[in-house]
C-alpha positions in Angstrom: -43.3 -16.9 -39.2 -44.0 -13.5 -40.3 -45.7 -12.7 -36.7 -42.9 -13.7 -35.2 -40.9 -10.9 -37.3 -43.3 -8.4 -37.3 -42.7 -8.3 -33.6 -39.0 -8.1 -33.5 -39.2 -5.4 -36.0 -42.0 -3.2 -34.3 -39.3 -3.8 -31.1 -36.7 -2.6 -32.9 -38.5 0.4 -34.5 -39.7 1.4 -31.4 -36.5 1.2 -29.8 -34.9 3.1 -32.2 -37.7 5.8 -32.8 -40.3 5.8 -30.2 -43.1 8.0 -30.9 -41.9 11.2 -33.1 -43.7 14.5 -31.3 -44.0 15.8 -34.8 -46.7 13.1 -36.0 -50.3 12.4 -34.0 -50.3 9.6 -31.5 -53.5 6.9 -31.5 -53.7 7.6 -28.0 -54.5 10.9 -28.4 -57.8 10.1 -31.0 -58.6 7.4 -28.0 -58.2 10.3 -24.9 -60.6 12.3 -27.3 -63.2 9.1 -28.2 -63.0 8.3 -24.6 -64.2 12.1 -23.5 -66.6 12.6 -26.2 -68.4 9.1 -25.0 -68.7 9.9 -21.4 -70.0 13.2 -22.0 -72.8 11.2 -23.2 -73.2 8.6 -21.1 -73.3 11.4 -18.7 -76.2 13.3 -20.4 -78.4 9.9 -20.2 -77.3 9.8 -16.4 -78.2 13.3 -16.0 -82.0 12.2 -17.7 -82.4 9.4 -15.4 -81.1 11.2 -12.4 -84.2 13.8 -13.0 -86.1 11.1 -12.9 -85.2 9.5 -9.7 -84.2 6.5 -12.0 -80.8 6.4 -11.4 -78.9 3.5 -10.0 -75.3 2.5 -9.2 -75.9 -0.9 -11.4 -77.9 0.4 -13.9 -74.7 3.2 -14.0 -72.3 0.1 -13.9 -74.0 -1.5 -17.0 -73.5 1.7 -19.3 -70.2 1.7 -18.4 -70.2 -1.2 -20.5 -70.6 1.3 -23.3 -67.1 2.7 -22.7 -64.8 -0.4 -23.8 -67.3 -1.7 -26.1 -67.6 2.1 -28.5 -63.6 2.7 -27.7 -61.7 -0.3 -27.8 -64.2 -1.9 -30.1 -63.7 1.6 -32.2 -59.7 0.7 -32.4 -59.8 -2.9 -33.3 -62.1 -2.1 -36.6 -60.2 0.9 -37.4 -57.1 -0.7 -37.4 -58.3 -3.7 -39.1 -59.4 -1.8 -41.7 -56.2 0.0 -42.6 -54.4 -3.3 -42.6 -57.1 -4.6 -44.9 -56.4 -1.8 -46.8 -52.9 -2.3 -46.8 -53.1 -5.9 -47.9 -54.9 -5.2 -50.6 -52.6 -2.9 -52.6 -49.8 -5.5 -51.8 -49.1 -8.0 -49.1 -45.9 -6.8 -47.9 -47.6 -3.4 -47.4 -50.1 -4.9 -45.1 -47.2 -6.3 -43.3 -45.2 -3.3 -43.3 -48.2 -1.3 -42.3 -49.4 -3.7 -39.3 -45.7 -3.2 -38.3 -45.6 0.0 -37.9 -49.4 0.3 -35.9 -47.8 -2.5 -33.9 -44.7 -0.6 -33.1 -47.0 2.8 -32.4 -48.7 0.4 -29.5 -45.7 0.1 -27.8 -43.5 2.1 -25.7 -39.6 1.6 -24.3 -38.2 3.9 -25.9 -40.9 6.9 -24.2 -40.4 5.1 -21.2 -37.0 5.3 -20.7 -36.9 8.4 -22.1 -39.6 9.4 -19.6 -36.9 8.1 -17.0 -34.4 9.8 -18.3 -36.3 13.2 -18.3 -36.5 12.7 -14.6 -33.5 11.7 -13.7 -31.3 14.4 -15.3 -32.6 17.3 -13.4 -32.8 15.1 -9.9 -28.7 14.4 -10.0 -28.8 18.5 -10.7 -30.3 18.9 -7.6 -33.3 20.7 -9.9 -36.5 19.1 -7.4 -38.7 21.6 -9.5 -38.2 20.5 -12.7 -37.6 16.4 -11.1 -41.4 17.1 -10.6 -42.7 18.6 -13.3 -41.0 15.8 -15.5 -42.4 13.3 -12.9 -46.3 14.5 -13.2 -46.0 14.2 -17.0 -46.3 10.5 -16.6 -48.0 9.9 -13.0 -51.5 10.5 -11.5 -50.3 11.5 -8.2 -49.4 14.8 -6.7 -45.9 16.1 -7.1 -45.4 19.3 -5.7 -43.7 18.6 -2.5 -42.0 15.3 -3.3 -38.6 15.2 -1.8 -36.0 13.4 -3.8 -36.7 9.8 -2.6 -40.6 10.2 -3.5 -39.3 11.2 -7.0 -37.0 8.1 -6.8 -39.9 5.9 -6.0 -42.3 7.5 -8.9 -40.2 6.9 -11.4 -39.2 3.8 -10.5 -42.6 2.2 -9.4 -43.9 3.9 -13.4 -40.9 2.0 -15.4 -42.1 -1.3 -13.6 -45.4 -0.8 -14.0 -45.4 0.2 -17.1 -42.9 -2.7 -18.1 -46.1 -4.6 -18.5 -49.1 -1.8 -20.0 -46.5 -0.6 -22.1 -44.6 -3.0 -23.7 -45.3 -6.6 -23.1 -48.9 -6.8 -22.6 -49.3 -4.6 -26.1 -46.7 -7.4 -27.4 -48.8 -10.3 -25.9 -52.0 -9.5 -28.2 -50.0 -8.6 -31.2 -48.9 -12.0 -31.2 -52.4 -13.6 -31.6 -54.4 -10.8 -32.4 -52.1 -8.6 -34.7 -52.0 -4.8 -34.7 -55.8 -4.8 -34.3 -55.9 -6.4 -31.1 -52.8 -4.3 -29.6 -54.4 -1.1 -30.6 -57.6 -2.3 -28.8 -55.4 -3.3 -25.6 -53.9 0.2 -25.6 -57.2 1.7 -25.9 -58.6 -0.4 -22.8 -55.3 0.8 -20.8 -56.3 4.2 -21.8 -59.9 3.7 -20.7 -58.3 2.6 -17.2 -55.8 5.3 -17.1 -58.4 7.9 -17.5 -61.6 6.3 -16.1 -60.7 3.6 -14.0 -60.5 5.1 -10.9 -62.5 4.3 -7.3 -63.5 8.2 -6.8 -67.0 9.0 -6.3 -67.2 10.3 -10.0 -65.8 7.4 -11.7 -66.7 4.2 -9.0 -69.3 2.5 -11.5 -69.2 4.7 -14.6 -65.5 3.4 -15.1 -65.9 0.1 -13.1 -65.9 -2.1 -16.3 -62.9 -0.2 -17.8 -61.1 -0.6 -14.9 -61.9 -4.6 -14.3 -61.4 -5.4 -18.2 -57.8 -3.6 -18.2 -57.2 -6.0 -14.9 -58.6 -8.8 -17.1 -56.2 -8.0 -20.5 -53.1 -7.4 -18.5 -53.8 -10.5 -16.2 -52.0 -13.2 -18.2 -49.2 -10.5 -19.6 -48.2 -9.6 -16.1 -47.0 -13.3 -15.5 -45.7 -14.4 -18.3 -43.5 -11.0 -18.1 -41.6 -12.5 -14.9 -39.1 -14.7 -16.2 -37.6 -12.3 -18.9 -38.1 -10.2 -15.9 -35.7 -12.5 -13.4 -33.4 -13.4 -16.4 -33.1 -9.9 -17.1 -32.2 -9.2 -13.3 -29.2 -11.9 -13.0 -27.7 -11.0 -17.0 -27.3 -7.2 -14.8 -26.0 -8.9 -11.7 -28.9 -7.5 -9.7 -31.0 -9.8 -7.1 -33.1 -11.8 -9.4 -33.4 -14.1 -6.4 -34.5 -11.8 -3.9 -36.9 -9.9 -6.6 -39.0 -13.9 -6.8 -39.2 -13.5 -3.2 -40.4 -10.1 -3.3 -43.0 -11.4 -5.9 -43.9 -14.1 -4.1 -44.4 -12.1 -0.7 -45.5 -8.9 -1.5 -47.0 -8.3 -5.6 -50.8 -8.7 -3.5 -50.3 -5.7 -1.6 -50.6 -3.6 -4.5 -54.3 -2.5 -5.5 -53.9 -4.0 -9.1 -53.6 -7.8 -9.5 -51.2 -7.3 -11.9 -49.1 -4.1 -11.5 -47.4 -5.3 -8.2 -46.1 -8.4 -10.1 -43.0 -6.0 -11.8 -43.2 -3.2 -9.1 -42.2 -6.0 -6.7 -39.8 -7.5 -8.5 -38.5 -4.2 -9.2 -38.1 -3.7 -5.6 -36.5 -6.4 -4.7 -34.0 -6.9 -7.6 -33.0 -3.5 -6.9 -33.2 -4.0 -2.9 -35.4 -0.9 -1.9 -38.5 -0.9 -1.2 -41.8 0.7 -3.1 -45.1 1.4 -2.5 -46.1 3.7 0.6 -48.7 6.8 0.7 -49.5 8.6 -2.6 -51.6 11.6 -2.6 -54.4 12.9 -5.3 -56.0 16.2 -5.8 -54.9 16.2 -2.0 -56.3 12.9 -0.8 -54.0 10.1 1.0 -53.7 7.2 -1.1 -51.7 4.0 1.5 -50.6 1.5 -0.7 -48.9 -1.7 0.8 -45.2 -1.4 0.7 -43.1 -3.9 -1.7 -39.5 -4.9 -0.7 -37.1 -4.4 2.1 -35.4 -0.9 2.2 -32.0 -2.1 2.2 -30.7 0.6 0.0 -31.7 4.0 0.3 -33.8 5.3 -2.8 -31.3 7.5 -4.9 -31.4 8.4 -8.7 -29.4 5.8 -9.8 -32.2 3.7 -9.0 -34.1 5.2 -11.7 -30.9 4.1 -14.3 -31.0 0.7 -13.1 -34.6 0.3 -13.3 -34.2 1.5 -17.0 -31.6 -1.0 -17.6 -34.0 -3.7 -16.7 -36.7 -2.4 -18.6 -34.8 -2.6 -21.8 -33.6 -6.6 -21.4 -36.8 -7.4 -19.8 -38.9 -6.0 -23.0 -36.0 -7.7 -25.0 -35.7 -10.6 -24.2 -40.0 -10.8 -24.0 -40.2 -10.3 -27.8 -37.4 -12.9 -28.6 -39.4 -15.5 -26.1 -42.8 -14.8 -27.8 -40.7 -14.7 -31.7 -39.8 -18.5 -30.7 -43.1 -19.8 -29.2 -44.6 -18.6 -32.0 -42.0 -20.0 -34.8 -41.8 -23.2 -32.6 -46.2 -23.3 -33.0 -45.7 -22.9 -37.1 -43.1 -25.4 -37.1 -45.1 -27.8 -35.2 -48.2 -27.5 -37.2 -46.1 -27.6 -40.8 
């Protein structure tokens, strides 16, 4: 029972509050683990390159080393301060676990994120449309016209729907603040290693297939708050199953094109296309039908649906978990 609240709480806080800029983000501390590990991993690399030793599996196997050190790092550490906590006093523990569960998450950013974009676009201000764009993509922005801005910021509230929100959510529920923290640390290690460049294609190969792994079962579950969220704001919740059903395996990630299609065709436009970065062409399949035209209001709706998607997410996981304790009384 006291799951189920410290989840709707940590919701509510985060909704309300978000991240404050003045105080240090966990995310940060796991950007700097993350770099400080590589560089050496990369120094043993560097030792068995000299000596003609060095393999794309045995490269693949330190990998390993990533998750395990970083997310393994963000469990303890956050066990430990709710241990702490508890000790003093039990509702400190809970308060504290509260709060680290509420830092994991991340609506509020997000649709502020949104927001930032959107403002400028309806200014007709592409520049700064951008530059508020790049803060919270991996692609290049320079020369994005304003549907391509549309599509960013749309395509990032879906996605992130899921990494940010729900999938943190999911693993508070069983696993506590401990096991969130840990989640956001493996999404970190994707965000920032994961990739399928020649630098990071087995180095960051098991970061990128364990953050597939983690948000795997979130990604699914998130589809009917998802649809219900979609006919409560007389969108196409119909037509966005369809979408899902036709289209979510055209995205490169098993789970990201689950809400990106849905997104596309709840909204009826359609996502996906080429992306460029550091001036390569990326061609990702496209998801929905372009009935509508992208425009910036897109972006508002899209928000709209983030916030009763997330919503109603934490009051469905609140129930299964007080209908578990009730059954087991």
């Amino acid at each position: 029972m006291m799951t189920a609240w410290m989840l709707l709480v940590a919701y509510i806080l985060d909704r309300l509050i978000g991240d404050p800029r003045c105080l240090p983000h966990p995310v940060i501390g796991m950007g700097k683990a993350i770099a400080a590990t590589e560089k050496q991993l990369r120094r043993i690399m560097g030792r068995w390159k000299e000596r003609g030793t060095l393999t794309p599996m045995r490269t693949r196997l330190l990998g390993i080393v990533l998750p395990v050190v970083v997310a393994g790092g963000a469990f303890a550490v956050t066990g430990l301060l709710v241990k702490l906590a508890n000790a003093v006093h039990p509702w400190l523990g809970w308060g504290v676990e509260t709060v680290l569960v509420a830092i994991t998450i991340a609506t509020k950013g997000l649709a502020d994120a949104g927001r930032s974009i959107w403002s400028p676009l309806v200014k007709g201000d592409l520049t700064e449309s951008r530059r508020a764009l790049s803060m919270v993509v991996g692609r290049d922005t320079e020369r994005l016209d304003d549907r391509e801005i549309v599509r960013g910021a749309v395509e990032t509230i879906a996605e992130n729907i899921v990494d940010a929100v729900t999938a943190p959510l999911f693993f508070a529920a069983i696993g506590g603040a401990p096991l969130a923290m840990a989640y956001r640390a493996v999404n970190t290690l994707d965000a920032m290693v994961g990739y399928r460049d020649e630098r990071y294609l087995y180095l960051g190969w098991a970061s990128a297939r364990l953050d597939d792994l983690a948000n795997w079962l979130p990604a699914r579950l998130t589809i009917w708050p998802m649809l219900a969220a979609m006919w409560i704001l007389r969108l196409d919740g119909r037509r966005a199953w369809q979408i899902i059903k036709r289209d979510a395996h055209l995205h490169p990630s098993p789970n990201s094109g689950i809400p990106e299609a849905a997104m596309a065709g709840g909204l009826h436009i359609r996502l996906g296309g080429t992306n460029w970065y550091r001036g390569v062409p990326s061609h990702r399949g496209h998801l929905g039908d372009p009935t509508e035209t992208l425009h910036p209001r897109h972006i508002c709706q899209s928000i709209r649906v983030l916030y009763w998607t997330t919503g109603l997410y934490v009051c469905m996981l609140a129930l299964v978990i007080i209908g578990i304790d009730v059954a087991t009384r």
